[in-house]
HTML snippet that shows the backbone in 3Dmol.js (N, CA, C, O; Angstrom):
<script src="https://3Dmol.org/build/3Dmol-min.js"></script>
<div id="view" style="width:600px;height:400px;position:relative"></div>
<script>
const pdb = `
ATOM      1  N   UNK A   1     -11.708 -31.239 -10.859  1.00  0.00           N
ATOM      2  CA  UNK A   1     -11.112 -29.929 -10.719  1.00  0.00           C
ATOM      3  C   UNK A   1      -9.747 -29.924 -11.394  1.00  0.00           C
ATOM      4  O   UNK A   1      -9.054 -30.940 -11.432  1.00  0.00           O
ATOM      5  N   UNK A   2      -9.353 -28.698 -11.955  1.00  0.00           N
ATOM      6  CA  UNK A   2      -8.208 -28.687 -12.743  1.00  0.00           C
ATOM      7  C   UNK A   2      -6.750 -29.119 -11.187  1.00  0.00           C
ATOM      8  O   UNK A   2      -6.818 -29.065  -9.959  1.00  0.00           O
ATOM      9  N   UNK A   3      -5.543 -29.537 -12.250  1.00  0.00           N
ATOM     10  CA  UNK A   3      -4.586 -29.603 -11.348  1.00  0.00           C
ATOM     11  C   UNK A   3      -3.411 -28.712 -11.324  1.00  0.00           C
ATOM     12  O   UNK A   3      -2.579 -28.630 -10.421  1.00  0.00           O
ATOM     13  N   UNK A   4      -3.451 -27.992 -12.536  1.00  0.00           N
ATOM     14  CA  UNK A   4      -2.803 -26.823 -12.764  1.00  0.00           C
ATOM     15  C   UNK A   4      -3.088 -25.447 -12.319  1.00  0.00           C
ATOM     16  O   UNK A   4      -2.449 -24.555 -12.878  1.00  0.00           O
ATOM     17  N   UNK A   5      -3.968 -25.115 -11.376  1.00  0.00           N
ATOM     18  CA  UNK A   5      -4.654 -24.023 -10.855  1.00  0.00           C
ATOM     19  C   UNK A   5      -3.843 -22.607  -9.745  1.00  0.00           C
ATOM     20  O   UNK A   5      -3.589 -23.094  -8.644  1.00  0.00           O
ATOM     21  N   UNK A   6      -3.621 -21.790  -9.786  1.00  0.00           N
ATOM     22  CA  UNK A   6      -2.953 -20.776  -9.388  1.00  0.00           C
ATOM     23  C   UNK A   6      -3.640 -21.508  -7.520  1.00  0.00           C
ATOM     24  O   UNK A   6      -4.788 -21.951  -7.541  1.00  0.00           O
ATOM     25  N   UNK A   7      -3.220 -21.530  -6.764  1.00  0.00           N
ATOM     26  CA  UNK A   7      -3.553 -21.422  -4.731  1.00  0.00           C
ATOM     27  C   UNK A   7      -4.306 -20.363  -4.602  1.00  0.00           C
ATOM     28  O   UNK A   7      -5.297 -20.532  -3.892  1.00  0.00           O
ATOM     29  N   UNK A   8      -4.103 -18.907  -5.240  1.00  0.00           N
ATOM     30  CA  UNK A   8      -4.982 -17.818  -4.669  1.00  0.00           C
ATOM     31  C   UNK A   8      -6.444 -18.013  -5.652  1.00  0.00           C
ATOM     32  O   UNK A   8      -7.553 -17.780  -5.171  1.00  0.00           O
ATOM     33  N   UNK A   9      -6.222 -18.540  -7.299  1.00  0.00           N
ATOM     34  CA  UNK A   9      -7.198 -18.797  -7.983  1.00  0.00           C
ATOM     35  C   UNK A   9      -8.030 -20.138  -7.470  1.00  0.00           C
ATOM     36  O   UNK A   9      -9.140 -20.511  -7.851  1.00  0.00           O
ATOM     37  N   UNK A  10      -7.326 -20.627  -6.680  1.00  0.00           N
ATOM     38  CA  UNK A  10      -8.430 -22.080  -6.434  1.00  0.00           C
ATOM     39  C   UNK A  10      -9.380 -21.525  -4.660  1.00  0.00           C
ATOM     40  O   UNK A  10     -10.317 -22.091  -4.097  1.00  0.00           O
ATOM     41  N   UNK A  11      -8.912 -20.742  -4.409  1.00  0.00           N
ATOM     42  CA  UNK A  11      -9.344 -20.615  -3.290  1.00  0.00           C
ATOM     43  C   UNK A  11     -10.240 -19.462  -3.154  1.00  0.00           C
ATOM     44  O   UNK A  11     -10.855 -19.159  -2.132  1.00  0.00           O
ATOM     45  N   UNK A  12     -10.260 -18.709  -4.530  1.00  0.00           N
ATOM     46  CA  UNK A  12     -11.194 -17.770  -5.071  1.00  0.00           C
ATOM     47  C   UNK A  12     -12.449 -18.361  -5.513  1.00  0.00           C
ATOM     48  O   UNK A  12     -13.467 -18.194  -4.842  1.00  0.00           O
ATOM     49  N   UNK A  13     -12.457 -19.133  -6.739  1.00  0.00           N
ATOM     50  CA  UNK A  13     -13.250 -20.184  -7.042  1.00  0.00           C
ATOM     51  C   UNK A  13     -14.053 -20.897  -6.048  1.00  0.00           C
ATOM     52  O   UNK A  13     -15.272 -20.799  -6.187  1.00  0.00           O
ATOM     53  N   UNK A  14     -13.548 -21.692  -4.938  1.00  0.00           N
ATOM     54  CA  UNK A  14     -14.343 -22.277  -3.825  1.00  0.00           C
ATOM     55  C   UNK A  14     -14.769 -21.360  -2.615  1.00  0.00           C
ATOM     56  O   UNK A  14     -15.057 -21.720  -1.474  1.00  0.00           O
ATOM     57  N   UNK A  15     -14.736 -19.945  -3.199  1.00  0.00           N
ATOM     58  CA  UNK A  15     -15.407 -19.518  -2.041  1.00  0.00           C
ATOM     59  C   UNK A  15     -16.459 -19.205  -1.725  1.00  0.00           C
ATOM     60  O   UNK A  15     -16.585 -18.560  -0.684  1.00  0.00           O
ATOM     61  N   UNK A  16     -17.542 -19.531  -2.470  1.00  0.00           N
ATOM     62  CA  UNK A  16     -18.698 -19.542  -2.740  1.00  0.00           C
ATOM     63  C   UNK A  16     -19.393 -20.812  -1.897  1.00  0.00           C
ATOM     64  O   UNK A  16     -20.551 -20.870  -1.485  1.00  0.00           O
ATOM     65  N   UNK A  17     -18.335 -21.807  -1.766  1.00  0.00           N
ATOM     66  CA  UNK A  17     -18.381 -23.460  -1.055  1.00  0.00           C
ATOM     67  C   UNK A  17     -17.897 -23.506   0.226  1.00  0.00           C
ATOM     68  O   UNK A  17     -18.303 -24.274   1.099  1.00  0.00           O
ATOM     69  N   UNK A  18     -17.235 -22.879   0.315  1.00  0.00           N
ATOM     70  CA  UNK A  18     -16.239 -23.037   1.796  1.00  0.00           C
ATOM     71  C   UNK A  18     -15.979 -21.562   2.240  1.00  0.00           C
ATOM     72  O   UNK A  18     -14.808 -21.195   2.141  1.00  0.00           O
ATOM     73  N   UNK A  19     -17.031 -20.515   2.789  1.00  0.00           N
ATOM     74  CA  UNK A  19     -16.152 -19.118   2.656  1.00  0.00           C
ATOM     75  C   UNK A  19     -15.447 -19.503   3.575  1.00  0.00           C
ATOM     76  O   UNK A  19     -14.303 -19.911   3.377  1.00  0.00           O
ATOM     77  N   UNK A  20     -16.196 -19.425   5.178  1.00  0.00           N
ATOM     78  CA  UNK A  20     -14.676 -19.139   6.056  1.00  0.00           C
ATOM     79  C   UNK A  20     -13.402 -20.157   5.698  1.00  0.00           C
ATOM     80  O   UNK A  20     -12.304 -19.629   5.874  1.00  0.00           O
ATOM     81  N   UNK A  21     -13.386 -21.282   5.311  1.00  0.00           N
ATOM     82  CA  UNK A  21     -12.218 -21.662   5.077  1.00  0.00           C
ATOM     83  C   UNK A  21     -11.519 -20.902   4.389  1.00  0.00           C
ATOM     84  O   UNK A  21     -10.445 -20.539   4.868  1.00  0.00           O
ATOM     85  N   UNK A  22     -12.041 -20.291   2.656  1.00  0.00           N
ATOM     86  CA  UNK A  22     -11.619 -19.588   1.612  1.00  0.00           C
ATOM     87  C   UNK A  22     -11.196 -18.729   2.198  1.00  0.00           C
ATOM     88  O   UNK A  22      -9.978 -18.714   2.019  1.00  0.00           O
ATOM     89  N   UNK A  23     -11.595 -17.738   3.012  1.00  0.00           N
ATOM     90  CA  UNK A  23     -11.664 -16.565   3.698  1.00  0.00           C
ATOM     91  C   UNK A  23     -10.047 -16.619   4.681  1.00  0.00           C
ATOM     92  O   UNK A  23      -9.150 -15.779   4.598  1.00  0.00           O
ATOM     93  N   UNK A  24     -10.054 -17.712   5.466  1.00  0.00           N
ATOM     94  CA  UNK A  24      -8.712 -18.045   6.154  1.00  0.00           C
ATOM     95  C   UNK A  24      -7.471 -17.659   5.297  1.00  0.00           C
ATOM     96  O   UNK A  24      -6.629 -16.779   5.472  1.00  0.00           O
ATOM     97  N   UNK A  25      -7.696 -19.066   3.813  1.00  0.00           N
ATOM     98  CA  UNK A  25      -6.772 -18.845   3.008  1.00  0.00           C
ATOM     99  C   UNK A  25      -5.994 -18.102   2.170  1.00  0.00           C
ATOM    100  O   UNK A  25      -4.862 -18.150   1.689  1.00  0.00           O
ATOM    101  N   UNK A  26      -7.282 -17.163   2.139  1.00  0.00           N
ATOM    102  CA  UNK A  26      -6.607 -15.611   1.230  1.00  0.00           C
ATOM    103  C   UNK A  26      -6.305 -15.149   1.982  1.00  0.00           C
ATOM    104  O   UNK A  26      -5.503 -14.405   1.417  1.00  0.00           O
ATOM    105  N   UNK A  27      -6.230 -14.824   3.280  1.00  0.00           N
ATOM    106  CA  UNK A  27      -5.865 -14.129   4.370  1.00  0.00           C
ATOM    107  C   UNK A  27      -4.327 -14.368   4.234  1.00  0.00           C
ATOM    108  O   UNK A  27      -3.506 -13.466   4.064  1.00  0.00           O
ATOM    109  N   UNK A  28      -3.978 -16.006   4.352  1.00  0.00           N
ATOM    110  CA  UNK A  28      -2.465 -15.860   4.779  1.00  0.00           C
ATOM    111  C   UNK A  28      -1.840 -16.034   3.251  1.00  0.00           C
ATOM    112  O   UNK A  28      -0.670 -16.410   3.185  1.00  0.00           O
ATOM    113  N   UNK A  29      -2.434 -15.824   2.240  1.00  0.00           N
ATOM    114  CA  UNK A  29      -1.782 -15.946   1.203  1.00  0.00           C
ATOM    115  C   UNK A  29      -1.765 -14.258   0.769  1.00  0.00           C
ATOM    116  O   UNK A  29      -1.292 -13.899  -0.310  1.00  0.00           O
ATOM    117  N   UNK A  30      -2.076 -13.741   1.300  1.00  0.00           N
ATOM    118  CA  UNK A  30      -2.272 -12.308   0.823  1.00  0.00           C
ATOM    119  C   UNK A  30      -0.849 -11.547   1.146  1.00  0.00           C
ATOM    120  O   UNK A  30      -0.312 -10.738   0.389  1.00  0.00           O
ATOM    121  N   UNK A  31      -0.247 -12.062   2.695  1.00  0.00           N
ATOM    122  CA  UNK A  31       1.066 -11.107   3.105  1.00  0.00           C
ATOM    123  C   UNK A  31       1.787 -11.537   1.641  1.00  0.00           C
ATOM    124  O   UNK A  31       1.827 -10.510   0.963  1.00  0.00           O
ATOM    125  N   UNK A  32       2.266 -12.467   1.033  1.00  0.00           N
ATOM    126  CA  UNK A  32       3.099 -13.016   0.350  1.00  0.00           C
ATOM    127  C   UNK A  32       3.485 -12.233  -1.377  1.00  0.00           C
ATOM    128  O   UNK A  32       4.555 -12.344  -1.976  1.00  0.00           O
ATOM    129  N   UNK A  33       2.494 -11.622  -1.753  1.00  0.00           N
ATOM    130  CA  UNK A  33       2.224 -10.483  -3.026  1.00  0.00           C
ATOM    131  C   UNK A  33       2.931  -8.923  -2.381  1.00  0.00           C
ATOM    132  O   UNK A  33       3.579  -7.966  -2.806  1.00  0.00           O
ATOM    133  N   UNK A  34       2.376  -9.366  -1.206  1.00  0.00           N
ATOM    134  CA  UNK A  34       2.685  -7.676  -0.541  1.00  0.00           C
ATOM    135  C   UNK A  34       3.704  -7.321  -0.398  1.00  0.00           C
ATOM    136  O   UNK A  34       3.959  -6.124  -0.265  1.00  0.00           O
ATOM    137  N   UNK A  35       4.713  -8.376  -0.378  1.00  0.00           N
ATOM    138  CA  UNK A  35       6.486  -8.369   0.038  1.00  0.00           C
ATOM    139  C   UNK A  35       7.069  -6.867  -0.359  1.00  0.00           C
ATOM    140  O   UNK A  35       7.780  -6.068   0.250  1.00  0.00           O
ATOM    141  N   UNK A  36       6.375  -6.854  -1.793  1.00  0.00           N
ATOM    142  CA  UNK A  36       6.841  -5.589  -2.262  1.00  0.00           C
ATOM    143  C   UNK A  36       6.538  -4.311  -2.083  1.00  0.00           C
ATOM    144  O   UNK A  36       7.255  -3.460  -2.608  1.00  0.00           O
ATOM    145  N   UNK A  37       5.261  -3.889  -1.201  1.00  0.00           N
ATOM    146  CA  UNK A  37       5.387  -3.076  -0.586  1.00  0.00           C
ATOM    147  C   UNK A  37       5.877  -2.563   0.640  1.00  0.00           C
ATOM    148  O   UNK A  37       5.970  -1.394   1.014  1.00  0.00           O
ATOM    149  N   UNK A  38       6.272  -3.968   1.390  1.00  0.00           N
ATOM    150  CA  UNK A  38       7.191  -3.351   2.484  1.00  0.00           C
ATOM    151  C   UNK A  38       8.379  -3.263   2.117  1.00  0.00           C
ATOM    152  O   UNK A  38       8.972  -2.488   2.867  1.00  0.00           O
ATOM    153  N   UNK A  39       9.147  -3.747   1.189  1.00  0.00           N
ATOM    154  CA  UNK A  39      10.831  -3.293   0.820  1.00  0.00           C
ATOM    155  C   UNK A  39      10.257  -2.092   0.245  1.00  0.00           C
ATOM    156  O   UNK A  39      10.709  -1.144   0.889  1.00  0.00           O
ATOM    157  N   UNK A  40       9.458  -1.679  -0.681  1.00  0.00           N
ATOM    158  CA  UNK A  40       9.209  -0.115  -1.246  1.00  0.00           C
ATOM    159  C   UNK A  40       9.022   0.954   0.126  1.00  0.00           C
ATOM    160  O   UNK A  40       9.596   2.044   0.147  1.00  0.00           O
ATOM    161  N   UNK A  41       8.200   0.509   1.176  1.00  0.00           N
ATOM    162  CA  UNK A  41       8.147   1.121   2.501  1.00  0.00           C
ATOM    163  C   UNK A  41       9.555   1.430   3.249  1.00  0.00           C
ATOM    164  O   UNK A  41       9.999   2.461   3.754  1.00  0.00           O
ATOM    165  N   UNK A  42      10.061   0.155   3.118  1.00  0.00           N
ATOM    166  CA  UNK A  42      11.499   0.048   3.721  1.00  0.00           C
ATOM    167  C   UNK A  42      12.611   1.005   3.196  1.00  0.00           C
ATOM    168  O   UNK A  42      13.206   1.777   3.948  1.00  0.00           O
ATOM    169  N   UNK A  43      12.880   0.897   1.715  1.00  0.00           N
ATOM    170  CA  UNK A  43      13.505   2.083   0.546  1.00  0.00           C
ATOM    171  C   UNK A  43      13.028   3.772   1.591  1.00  0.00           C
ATOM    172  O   UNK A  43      13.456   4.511   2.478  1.00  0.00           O
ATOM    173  N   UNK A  44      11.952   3.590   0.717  1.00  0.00           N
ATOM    174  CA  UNK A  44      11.710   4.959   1.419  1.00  0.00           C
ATOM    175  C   UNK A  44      11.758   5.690   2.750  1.00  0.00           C
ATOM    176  O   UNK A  44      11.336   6.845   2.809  1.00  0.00           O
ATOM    177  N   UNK A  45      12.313   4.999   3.959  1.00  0.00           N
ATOM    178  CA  UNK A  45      12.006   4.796   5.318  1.00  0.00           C
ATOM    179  C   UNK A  45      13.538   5.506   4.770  1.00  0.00           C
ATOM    180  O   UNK A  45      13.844   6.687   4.939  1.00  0.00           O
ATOM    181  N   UNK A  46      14.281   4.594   4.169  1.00  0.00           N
ATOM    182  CA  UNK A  46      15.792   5.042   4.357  1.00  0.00           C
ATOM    183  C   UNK A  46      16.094   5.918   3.446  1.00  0.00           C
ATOM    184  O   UNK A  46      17.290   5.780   3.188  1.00  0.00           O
ATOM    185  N   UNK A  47      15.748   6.534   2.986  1.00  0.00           N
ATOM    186  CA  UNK A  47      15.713   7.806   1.861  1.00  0.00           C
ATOM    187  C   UNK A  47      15.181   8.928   2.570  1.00  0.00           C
ATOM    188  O   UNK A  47      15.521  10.080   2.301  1.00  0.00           O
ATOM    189  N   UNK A  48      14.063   8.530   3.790  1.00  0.00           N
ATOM    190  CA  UNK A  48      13.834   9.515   4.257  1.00  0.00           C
ATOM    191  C   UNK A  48      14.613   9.741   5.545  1.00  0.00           C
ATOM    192  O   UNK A  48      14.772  10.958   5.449  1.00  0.00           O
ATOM    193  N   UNK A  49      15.049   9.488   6.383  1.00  0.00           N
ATOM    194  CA  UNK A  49      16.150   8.960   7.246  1.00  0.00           C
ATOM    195  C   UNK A  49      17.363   8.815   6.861  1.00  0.00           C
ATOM    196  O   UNK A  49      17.833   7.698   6.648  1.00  0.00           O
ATOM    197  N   UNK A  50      18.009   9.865   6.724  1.00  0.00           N
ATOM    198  CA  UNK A  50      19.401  10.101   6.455  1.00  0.00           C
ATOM    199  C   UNK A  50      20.047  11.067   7.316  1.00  0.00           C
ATOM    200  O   UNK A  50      19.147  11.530   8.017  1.00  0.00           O
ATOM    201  N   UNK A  51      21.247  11.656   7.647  1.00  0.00           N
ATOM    202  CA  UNK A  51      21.617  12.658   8.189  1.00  0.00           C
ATOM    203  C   UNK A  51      20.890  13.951   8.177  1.00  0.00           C
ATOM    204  O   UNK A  51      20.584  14.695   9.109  1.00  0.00           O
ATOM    205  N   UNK A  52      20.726  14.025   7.144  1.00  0.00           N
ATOM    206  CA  UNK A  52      20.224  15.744   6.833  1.00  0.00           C
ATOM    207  C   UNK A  52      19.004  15.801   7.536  1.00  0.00           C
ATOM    208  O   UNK A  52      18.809  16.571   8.476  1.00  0.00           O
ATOM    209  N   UNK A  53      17.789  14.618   6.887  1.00  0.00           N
ATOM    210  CA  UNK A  53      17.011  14.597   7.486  1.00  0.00           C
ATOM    211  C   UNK A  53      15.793  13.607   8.578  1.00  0.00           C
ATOM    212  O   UNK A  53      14.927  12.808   8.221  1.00  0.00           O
ATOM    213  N   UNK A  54      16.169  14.057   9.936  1.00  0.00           N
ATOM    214  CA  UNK A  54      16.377  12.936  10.438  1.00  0.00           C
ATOM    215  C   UNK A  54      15.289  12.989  11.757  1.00  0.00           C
ATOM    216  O   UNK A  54      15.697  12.531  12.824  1.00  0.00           O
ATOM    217  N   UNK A  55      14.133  13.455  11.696  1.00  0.00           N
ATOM    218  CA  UNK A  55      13.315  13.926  12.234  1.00  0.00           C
ATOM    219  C   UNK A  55      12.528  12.588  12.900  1.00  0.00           C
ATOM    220  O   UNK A  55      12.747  11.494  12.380  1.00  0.00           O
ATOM    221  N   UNK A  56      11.683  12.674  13.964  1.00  0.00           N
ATOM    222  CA  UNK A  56      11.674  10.835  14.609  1.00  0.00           C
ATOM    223  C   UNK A  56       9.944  10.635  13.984  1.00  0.00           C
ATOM    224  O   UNK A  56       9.518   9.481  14.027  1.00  0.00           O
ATOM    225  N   UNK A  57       9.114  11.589  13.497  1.00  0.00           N
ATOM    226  CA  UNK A  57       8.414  10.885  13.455  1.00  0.00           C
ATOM    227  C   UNK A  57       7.992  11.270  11.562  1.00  0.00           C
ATOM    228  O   UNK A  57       8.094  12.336  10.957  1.00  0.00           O
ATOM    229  N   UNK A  58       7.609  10.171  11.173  1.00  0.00           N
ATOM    230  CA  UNK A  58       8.259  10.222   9.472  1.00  0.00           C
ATOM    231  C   UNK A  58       7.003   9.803   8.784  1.00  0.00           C
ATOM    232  O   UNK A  58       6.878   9.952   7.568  1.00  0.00           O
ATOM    233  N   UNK A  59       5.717   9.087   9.813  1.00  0.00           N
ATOM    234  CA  UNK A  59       4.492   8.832   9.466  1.00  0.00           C
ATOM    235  C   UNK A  59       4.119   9.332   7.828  1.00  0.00           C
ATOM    236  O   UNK A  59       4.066   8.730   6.755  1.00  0.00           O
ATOM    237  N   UNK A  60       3.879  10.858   8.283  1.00  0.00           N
ATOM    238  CA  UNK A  60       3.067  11.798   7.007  1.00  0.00           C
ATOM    239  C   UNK A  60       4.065  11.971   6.063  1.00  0.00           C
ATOM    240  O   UNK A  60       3.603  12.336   4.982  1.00  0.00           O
ATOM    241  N   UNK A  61       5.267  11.841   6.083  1.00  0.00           N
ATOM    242  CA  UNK A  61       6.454  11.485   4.934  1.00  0.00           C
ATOM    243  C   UNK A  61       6.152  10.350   4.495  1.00  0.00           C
ATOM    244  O   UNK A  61       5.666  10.352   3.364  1.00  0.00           O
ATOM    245  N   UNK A  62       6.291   9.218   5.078  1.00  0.00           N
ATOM    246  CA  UNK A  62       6.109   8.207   4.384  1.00  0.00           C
ATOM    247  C   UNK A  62       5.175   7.517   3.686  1.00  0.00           C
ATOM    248  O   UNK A  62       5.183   6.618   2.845  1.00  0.00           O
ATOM    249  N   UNK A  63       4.106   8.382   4.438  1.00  0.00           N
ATOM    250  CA  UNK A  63       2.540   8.088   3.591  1.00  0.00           C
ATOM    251  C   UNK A  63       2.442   8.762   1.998  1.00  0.00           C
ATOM    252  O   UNK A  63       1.918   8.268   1.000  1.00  0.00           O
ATOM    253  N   UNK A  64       3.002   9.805   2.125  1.00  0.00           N
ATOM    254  CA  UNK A  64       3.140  10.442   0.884  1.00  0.00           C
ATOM    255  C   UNK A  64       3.845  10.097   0.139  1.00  0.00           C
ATOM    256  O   UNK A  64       3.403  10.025  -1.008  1.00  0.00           O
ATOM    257  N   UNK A  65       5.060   9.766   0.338  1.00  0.00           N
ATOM    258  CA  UNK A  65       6.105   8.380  -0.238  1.00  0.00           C
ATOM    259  C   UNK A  65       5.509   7.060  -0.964  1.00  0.00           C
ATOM    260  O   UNK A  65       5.680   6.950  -2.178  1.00  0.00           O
ATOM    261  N   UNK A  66       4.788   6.023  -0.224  1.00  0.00           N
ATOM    262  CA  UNK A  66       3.867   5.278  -0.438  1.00  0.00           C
ATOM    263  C   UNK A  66       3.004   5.257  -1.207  1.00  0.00           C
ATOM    264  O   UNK A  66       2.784   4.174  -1.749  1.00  0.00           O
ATOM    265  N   UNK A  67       2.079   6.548  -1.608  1.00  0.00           N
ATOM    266  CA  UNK A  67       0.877   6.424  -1.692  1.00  0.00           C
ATOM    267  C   UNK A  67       1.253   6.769  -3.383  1.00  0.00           C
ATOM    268  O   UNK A  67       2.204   7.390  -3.857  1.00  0.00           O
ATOM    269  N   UNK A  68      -0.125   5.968  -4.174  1.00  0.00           N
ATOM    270  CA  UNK A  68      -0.556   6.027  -5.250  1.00  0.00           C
ATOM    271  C   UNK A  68      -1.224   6.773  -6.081  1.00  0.00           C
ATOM    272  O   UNK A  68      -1.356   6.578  -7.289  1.00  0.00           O
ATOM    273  N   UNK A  69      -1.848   8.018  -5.163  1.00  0.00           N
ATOM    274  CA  UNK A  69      -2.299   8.751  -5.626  1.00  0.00           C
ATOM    275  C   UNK A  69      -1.739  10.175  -6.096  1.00  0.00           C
ATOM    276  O   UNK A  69      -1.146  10.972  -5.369  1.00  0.00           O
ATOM    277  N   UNK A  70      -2.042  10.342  -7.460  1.00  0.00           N
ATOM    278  CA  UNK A  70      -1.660  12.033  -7.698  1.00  0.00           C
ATOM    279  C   UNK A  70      -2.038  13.213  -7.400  1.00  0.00           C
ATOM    280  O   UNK A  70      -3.045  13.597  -7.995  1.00  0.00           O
ATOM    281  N   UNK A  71      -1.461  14.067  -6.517  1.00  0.00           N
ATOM    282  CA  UNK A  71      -2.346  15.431  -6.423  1.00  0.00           C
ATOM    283  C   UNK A  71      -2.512  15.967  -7.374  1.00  0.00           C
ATOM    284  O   UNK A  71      -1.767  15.871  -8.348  1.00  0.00           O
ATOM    285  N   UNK A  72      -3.702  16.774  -7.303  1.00  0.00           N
ATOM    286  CA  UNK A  72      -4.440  17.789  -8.181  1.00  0.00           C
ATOM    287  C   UNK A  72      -3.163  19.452  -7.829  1.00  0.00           C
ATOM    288  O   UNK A  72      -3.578  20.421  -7.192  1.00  0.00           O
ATOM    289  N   UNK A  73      -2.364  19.417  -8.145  1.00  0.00           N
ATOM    290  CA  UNK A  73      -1.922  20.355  -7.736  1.00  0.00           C
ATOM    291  C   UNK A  73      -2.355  21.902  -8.141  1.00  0.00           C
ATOM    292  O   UNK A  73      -2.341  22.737  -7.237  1.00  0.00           O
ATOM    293  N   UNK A  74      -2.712  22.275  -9.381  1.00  0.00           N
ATOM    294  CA  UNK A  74      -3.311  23.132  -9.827  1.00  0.00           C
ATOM    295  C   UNK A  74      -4.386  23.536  -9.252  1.00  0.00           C
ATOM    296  O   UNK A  74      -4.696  24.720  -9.123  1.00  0.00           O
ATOM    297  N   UNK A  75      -5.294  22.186  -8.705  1.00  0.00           N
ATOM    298  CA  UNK A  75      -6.533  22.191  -8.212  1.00  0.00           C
ATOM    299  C   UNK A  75      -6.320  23.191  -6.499  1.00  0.00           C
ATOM    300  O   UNK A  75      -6.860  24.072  -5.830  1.00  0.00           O
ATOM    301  N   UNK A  76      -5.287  22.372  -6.505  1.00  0.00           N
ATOM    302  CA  UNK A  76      -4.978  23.006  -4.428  1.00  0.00           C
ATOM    303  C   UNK A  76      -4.424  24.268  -4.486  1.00  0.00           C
ATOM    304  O   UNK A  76      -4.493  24.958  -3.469  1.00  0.00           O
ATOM    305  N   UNK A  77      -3.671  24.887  -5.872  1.00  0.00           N
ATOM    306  CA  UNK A  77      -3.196  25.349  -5.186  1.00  0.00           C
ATOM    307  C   UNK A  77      -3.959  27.357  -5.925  1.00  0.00           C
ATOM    308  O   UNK A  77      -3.498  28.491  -5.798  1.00  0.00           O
ATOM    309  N   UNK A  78      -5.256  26.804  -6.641  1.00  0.00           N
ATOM    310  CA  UNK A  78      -6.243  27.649  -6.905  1.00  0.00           C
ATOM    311  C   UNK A  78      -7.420  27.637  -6.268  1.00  0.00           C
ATOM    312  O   UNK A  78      -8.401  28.238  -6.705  1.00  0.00           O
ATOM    313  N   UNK A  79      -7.419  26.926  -5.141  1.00  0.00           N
ATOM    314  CA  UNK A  79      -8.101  27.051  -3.975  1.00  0.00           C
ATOM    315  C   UNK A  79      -8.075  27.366  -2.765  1.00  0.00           C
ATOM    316  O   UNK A  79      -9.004  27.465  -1.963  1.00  0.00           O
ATOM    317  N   UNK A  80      -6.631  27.576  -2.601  1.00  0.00           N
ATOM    318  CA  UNK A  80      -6.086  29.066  -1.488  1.00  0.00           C
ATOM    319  C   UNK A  80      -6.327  29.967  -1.897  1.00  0.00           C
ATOM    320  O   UNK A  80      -6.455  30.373  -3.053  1.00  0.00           O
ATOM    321  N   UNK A  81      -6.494  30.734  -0.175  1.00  0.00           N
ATOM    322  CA  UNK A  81      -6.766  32.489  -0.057  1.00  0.00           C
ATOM    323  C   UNK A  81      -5.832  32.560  -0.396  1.00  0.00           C
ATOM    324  O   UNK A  81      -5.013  31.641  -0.399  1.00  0.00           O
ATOM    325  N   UNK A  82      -5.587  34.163  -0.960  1.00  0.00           N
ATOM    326  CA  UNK A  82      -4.228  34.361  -0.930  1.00  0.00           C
ATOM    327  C   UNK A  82      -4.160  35.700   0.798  1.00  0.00           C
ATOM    328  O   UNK A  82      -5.097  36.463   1.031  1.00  0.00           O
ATOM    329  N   UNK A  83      -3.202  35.650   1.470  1.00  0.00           N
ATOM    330  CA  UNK A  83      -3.129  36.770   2.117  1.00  0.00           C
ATOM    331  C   UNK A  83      -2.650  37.366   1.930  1.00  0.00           C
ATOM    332  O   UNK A  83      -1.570  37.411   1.342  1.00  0.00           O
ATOM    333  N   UNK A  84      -3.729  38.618   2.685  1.00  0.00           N
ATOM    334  CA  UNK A  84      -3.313  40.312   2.154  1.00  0.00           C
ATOM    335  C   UNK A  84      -2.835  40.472   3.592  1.00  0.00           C
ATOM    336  O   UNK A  84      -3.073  39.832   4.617  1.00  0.00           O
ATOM    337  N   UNK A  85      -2.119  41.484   3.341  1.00  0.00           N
ATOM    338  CA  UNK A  85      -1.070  42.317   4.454  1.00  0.00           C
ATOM    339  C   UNK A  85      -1.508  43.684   4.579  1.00  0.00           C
ATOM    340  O   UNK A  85      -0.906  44.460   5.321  1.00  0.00           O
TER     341      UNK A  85
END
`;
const viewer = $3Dmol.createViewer("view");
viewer.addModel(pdb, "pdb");
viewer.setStyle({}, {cartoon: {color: "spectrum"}});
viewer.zoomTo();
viewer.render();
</script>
């Protein structure tokens, strides 16, 4: 086996041989990549949490903050009724 091998790449490779072990190992090697989404979580926690606005529960802010995906905005917003009066 090579000796130069990435820890998450060698434990990818043998998992075909060893899952639950493999399976263990990506587990605790996985928080360690992620670092950067909890300081990006963290950023935004405090961007959203400031004086002005300071509301206690920040869940659906911060998910939208977080998240990777782009709205269709054109899409949403030609798919409202409009109301009549």
């Amino acid at each position: 086996m090579k000796q130069n091998v990435k820890l998450s790449s060698f434990w990818i490779e043998v998992k075909s041989q060893f899952a639950t072990l493999a399976q263990i190992a990506i587990n605790h090697l996985l928080p360690f990549p992620s670092t950067y989404l909890c300081e990006s979580a963290f950023s935004s926690l405090t961007y959203l949490k400031n004086k002005y606005r300071s509301k206690l529960q920040v869940e659906c802010d911060l998910r939208l903050s977080l998240t990777q995906i782009k709205p269709n905005i054109d899409f949403l917003c030609n798919n409202k009724q409009l109301h009549s009066f």
